[in-house]
C-alpha positions in Angstrom: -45.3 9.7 -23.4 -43.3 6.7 -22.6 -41.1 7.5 -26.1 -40.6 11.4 -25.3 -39.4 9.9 -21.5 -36.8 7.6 -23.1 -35.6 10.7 -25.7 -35.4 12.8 -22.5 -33.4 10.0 -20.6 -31.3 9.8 -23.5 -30.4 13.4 -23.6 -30.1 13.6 -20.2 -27.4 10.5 -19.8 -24.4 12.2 -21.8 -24.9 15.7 -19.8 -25.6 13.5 -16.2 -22.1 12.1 -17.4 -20.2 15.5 -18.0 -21.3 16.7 -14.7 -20.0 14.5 -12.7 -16.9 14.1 -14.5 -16.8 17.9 -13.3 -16.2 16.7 -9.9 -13.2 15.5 -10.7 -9.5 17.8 -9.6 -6.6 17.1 -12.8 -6.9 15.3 -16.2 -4.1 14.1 -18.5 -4.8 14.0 -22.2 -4.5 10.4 -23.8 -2.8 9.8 -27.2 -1.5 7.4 -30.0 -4.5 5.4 -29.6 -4.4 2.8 -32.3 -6.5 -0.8 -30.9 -9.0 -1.6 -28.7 -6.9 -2.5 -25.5 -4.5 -0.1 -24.3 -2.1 0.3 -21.5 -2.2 3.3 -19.2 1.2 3.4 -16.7 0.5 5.7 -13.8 3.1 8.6 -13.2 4.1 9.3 -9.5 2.8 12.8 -9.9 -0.5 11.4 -9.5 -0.4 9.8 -6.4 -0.4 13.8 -5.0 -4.2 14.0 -6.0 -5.5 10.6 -5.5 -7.3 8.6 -2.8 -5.7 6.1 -1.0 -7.3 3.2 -2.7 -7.4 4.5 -5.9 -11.0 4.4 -6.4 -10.9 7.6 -7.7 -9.6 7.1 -11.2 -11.6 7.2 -14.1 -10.7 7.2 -18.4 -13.2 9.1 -20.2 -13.6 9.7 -23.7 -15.1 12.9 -25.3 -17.0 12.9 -28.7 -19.2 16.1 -30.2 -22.3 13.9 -28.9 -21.1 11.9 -25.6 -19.3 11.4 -23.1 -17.9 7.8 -22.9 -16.2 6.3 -19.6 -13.5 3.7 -20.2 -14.0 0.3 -18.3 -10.0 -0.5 -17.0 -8.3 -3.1 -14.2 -5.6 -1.8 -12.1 -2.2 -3.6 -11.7 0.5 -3.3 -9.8 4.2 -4.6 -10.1 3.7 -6.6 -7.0 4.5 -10.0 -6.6 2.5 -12.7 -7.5 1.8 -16.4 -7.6 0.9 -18.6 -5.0 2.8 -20.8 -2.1 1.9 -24.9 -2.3 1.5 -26.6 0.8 2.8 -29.8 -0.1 1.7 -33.3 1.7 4.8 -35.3 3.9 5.4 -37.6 6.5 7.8 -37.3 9.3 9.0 -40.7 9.3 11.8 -40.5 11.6 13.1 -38.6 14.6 16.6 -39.8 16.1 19.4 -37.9 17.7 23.1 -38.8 18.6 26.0 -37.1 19.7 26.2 -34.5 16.7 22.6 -33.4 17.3 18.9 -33.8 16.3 17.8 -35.5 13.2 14.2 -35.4 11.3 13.4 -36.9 8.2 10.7 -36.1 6.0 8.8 -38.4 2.9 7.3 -36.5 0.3 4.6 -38.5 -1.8 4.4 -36.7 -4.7 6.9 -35.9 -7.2 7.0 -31.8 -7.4 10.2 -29.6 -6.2 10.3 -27.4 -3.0 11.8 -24.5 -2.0 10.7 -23.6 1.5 10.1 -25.5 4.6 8.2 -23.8 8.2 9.6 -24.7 11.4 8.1 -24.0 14.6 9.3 -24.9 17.9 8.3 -24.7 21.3 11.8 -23.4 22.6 12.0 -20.0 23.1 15.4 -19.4 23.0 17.6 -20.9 20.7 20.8 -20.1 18.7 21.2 -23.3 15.8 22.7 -24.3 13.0 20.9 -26.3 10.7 21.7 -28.4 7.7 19.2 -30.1 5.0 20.2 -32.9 2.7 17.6 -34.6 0.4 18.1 -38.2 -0.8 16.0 -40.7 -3.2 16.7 -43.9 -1.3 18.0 -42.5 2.3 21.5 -44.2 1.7 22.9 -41.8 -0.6 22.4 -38.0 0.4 22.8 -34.7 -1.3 23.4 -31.3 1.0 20.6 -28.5 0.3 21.7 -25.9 2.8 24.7 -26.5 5.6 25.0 -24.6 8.6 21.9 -22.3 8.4 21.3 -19.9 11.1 17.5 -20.6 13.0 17.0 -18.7 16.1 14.5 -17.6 18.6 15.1 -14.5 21.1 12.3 -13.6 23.7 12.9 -11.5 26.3 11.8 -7.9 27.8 13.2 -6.2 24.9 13.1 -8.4 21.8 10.7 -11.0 20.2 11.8 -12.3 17.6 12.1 -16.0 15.8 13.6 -17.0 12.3 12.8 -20.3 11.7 12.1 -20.7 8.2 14.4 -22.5 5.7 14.1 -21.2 2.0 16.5 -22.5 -0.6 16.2 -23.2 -4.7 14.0 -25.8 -6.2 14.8 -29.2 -4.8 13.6 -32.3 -5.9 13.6 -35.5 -3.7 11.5 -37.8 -2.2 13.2 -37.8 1.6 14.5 -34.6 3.2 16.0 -34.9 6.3 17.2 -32.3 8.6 20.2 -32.0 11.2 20.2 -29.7 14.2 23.6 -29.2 15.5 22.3 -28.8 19.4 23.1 -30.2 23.1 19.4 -28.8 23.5 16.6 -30.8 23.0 14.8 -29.7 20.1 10.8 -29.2 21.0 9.3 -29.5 17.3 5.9 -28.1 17.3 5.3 -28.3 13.7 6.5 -28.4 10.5 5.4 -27.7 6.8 6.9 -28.1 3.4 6.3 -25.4 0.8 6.5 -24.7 -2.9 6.8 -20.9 -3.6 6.1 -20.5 -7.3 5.7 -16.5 -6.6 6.9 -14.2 -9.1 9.1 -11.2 -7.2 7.9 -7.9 -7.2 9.6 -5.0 -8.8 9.9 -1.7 -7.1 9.8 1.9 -8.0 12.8 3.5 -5.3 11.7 7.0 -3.8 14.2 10.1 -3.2 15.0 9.4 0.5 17.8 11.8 0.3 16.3 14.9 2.3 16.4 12.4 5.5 17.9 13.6 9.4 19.3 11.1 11.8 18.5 12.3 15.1 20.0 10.6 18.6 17.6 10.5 21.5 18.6 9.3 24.5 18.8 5.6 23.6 17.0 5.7 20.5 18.0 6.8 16.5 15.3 8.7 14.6 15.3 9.2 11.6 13.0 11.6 9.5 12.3 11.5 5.8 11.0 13.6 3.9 9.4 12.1 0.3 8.8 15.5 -1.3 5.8 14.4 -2.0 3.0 11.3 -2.0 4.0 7.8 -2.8 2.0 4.1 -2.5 4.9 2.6 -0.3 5.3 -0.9 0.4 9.2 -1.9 1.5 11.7 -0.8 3.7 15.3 -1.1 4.0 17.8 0.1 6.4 21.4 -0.4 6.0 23.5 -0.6 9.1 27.5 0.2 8.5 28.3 -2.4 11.8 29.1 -6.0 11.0 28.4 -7.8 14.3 25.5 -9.6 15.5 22.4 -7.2 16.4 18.6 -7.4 16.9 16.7 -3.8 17.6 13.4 -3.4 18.1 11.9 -0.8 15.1 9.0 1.3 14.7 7.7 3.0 11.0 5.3 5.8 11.8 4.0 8.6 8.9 2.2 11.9 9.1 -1.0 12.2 8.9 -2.0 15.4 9.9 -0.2 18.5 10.3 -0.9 22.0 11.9 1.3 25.3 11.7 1.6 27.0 14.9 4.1 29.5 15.9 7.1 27.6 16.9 6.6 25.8 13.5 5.0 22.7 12.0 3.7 20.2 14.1 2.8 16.4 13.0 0.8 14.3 13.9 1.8 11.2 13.7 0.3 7.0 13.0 2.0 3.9 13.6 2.8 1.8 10.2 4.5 -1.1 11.6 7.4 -2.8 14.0 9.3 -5.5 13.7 12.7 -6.6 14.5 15.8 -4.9 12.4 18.8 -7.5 12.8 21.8 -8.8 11.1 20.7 -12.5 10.2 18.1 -10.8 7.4 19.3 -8.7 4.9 16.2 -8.3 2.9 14.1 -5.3 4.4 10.6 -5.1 5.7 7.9 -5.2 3.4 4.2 -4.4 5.0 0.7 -2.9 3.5 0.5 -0.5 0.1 0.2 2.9 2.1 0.2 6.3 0.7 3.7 7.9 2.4 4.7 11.4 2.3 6.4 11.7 5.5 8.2 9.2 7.6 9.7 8.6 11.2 11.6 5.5 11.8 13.1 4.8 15.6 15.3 2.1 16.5 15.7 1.1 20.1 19.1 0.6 21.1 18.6 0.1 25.1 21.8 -0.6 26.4 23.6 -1.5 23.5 25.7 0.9 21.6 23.6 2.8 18.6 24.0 1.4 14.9 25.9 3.2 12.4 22.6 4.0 9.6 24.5 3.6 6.3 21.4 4.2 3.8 18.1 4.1 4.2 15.3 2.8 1.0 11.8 3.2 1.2 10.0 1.8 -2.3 6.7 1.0 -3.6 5.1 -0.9 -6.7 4.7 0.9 -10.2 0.8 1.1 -11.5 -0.4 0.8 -14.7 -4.8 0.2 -15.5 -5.4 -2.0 -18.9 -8.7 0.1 -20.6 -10.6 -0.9 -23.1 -11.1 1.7 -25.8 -14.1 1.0 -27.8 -14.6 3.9 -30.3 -12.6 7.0 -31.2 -12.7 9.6 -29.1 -11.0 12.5 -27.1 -10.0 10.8 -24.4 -8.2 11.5 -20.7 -7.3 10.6 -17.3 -9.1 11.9 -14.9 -8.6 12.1 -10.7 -8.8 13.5 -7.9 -12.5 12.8 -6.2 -13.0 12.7 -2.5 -16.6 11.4 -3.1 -16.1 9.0 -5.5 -16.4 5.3 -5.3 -14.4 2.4 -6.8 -15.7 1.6 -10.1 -17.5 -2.1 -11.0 -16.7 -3.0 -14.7 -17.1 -6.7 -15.9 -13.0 -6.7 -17.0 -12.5 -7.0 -13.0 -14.3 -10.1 -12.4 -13.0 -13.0 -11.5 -12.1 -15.6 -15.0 -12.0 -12.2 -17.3 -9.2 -12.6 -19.7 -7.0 -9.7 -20.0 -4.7 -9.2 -23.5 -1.4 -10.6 -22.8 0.5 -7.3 -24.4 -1.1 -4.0 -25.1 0.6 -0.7 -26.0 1.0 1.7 -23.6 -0.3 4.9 -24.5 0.9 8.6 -24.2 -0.2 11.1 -21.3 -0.3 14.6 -22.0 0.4 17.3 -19.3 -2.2 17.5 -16.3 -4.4 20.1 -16.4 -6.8 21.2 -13.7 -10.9 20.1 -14.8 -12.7 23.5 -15.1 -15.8 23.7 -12.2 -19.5 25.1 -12.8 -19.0 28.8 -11.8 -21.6 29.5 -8.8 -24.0 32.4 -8.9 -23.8 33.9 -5.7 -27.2 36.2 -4.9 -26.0 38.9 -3.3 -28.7 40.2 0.0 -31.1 42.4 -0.5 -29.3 44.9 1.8 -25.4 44.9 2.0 -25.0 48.3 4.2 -26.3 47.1 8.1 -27.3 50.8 8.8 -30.6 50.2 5.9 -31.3 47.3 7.7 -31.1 49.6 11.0 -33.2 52.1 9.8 -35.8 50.1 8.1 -36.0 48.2 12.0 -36.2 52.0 13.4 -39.2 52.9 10.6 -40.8 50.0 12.1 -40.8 50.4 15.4 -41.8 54.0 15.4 -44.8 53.1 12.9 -46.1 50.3 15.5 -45.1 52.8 18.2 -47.2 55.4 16.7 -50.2 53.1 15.9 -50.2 51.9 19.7 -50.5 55.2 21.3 -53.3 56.0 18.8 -55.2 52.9 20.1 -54.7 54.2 23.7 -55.4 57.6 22.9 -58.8 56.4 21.3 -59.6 54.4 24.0 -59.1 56.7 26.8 
């Protein structure tokens, strides 16, 4: 008994396996399969039938016996690396006429390339300027008049205090303020930022409309479609000093009524767009399709939107093939959970270069037809006279009872 259960499990597993994969909404045929570890890059056409987090992506292989699921890792063209905290001493403090001085010791002998201010001014328009030296008599300028400031008032909060500049390497780093204000340094840290910059995939933000609304620009955009989105850049024609308060907000659900489509809408993120950074906004991997960006003048006069670039990271998953087979993509589960394979644990080491393989055209997976019994009695007026037939036989029966009785 205990064999025949394990033949039955057996036969069972493959067929279990098919099922399932039945639940699945598009497949793209895999091809030139040649090794063991293959490359799988993700086409954007995808991202129109899968779940947010991607847990619904499987590789399965087909043979005339089984039905084989491919263990893979995701990756993304995000950055990555890490940021050092590096030990220091402030060892002096002094100020004279041209401003406020601080000067750091570094014990150990590794480069920086970013140092954390924080102060407990709240206001503050500065110019700062870093030098580094080996013996604090002979010193060597890093960055020279770089902007730091602080605005917070009823309409903006914002602070820019960070100072980021190439690899440096010197054991004292000292820093000028050029001020009449005292300085109120709350704390300071000094960073090694060995990350590796992401690379982006730009989306079609041509179909867009810049709207004026009282005091505020909106602009709508519409992806033509569903993207993982992760950056943000708006270009402003005006060269002078500015600091707006923005706010990203995308559909996520939408009804048609008869004065047209309505949208209902979620907050992404805000933030502060202003001259003194150039490099965008970059905020959690979310699946975009349709975007509203505002930007609150108040009493200023609006900004002149030049261009406007949304972008995201490009996916790829690294599979492990391990026999010949038939095999494909498959996505497009609501149900479905994210995966567990031992190639995503922590230590696993992936193959350094793999070759990407070829996807095929997406095809819709074929669902189990459903047998639908059809009732006994489609036409309501059998149903009405078999109810009548009824009531007149237990109408009849019941005045024969009386009858007999009386």
């Amino acid at each position: 008994m205990k064999r025949k259960s394990i033949y039955l499990f057996l036969l069972l597993c493959p067929l279990a396996l098919l099922a399932q994969l039945t639940e699945y909404k598009v497949q793209m045929p895999l091809s030139a399969i040649s090794d063991t570890w293959h490359t799988v890059k993700l086409p954007t056409s995808v991202f129109d039938d899968i779940k947010d987090d991607f847990s619904d992506i499987r590789i399965y292989g087909t043979t005339e016996k089984d039905t084989i699921e491919v263990p893979y890792v995701l990756r993304s063209s995000g950055p990555t690396g890490i940021e050092s905290v590096l030990e220091f001493e402030l060892i002096n403090s002094t100020s004279n006429g041209s401003g406020y001085f601080y000067t750091y010791a570094v014990p150990v002998n590794k480069p920086i390339n970013k140092m954390k201010l924080s102060f407990e001014n709240e206001n503050f328009d500065w110019n700062v300027t870093l030098e580094g030296s080996h013996n604090q008599k002979q010193w060597f300028t890093i960055l020279e008049d770089y902007r730091i400031l602080s605005i917070q008032n009823g309409q903006t909060n914002y602070t820019f205090t960070d100072l980021t500049f190439s690899d440096a390497d010197y054991t004292y780093y000292r820093i000028h303020i050029k001020t009449d204000d005292i300085p109120q340094l709350k704390s300071s840290s000094i960073r090694l930022n060995k990350n590796v910059p992401a690379t982006y995939v730009d989306y079609n933000t041509e179909d867009s409309n810049i709207t004026q609304k009282g005091k505020t620009t909106q602009i709508d955009i519409d992806l033509k479609g569903r993207f993982p989105t992760t950056y943000l850049k708006v270009n402003i024609k005006d060269d002078y000093d500015f600091y707006r308060p923005i706010s990203v907000s995308y559909v996520i659900d939408s009804a048609k009524t008869e004065k047209g489509w309505k949208y209902s809408y979620q907050n992404l993120f805000t933030g502060t767009l202003t001259s003194l950074e150039k490099k965008g906004f970059s905020f959690k991997n979310t699946m975009l399709g349709k975007v509203r960006i505002s930007i609150q003048h108040y009493d200023n006069p609006s900004l002149k939107i030049e261009s406007v670039y949304l972008k995201g990271y490009s996916y790829e998953l690294i599979g492990r093939f391990a026999e010949p087979a038939k095999y494909y993509l498959a996505y497009g589960n609501p149900r479905a959970y994210a995966p567990k394979y031992d190639l995503q644990q922590t230590g696993f080491e992936l193959p350094e270069n793999s070759t990407s393989l070829t996807l095929g055209k997406a095809e819709n997976i074929d669902k189990p037809t459903t047998v639908i019994q059809a009732p006994l009695f489609e036409n309501k007026w059998w149903l009405w006279s078999i109810m009548g037939l009824i009531i007149l036989v237990l109408g009849g029966a019941t005045l024969k009872m009386m009858k007999e009785k009386g």
